[in-house]
C-alpha positions, 0 to 999 in steps of 0.5 A: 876394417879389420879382416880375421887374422886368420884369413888374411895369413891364408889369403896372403898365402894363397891358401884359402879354403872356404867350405859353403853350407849352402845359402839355401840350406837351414837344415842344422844336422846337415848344417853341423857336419859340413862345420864339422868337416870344414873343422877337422879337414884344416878349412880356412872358414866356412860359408853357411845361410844367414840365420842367427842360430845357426851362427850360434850352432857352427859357433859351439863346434868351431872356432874357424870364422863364419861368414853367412850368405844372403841376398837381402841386407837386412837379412845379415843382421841377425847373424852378424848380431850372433857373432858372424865374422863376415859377410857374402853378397850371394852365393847365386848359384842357388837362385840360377835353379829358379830362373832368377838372374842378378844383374850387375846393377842390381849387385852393385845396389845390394852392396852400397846397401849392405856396406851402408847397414853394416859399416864395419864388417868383412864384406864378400861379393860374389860376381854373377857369371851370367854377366858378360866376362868384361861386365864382370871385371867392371862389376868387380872394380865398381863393388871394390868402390862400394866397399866390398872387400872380397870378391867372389867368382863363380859359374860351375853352375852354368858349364856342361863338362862334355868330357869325363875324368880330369878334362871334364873337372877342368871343363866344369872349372873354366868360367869360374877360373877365367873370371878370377885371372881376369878380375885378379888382374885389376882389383886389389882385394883378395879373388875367392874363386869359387863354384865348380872346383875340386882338388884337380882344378884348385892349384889352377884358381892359385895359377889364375890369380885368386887368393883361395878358393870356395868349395860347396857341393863337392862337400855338401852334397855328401851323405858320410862324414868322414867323406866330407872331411876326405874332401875337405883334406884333399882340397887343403892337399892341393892348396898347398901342393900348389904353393910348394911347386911354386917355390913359395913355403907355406907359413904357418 
């Protein structure tokens, strides 16, 4: 299987900047401007539900890869058929709000599924961080097995930052981090640490071992464009800054 030159360059690099959509999120105008902002703030790709239109609709406003996210394999068909470049088992933030949990098995079984319809294309899994620390660092290297060729951290969802200001960002980070230094450790593929970050605390998800990082609310959830793309810069400001006081020059 082939990864999007695009992304292999940033995931090599350590820059890799994913700005989600949201799984749950259909609505087009909103849909738009986060492509938009993902566009004209320097993302690496974008993250948006797994529905062919609007794989047609982000296609006509960027040339930055598209990955759609689900939680049913035959969900990914339509867009795939659309133009998708990959895939995202997950992301299940969305379901937590619901009272709705993925177990490990369950996981594992979505993605023999989906690798089983789809063969061929770029396959993300996200790891539930309801899961136990070292239940998720098994989790990752049996979905490694099973084809997944990106695995994705998250837990923003579940942290309760007690602190204000910079603490609090970093507290509202932690599950996310630990789970990508622990999992980074022992697969081979690429870690998109993801759920909970914003530009204080992405040269951490570098430190701890993950490829790049996937950012959703913090962009999302804003109202003004131009506020988006704000955010969207400063996350690509700190990916980078991370790398230069690692000594390592970016590649263009």
């Amino acid at each position: 299987m082939t990864m999007h030159t695009q992304l292999q360059t940033a995931f090599a690099q350590g820059q890799a900047l994913k700005i989600i959509a949201g799984l749950t999120n259909f609505d087009r105008d909103r849909v738009a401007a986060v492509v938009r902002a993902a566009h004209r703030g320097g993302a690496t790709f974008l993250d948006i539900a797994a529905d062919g239109d609007l794989v047609h609709l982000a296609k006509g406003l960027t040339d930055l890869p598209i990955c759609v996210s689900a939680v049913d394999p035959d969900a990914f068909l339509p867009p795939v058929a659309a133009g998708a470049d990959l895939i995202e088992i997950g992301n299940f933030d969305a379901f937590y709000a619901q009272g709705l949990r993925f177990e490990a098995a369950e996981v594992l079984d979505l993605t023999r599924r989906t690798r089983a319809l789809l063969p061929h294309i770029t396959l993300s899994v996200t790891v539930p961080h309801i899961l136990p620390l070292d239940a998720q660092v098994q989790l990752a290297e049996d979905l490694v097995a099973a084809g997944a060729d990106i695995i994705q951290t998250e837990g923003g969802t579940s942290s309760q930052p007690t602190s204000p200001g910079t603490l609090g960002l970093i507290e509202k980070a932690a599950p996310t981090l630990a789970a990508a230094r622990e999992i980074s450790q022992v697969v081979s593929v690429p870690v998109l640490c993801a759920s909970g970050l914003s530009n204080v605390t992405a040269p951490l998800a570098i430190a701890a071992g993950a490829a790049g990082i996937g950012v959703g609310s913090a962009v999302n959830k804003l109202d003004n464009e131009l506020a988006m793309v704000a955010v969207v810069r400063s996350l690509v400001e700190a990916l980078s800054s991370a790398r230069r006081a690692a000594g390592v020059p970016t590649i263009h």
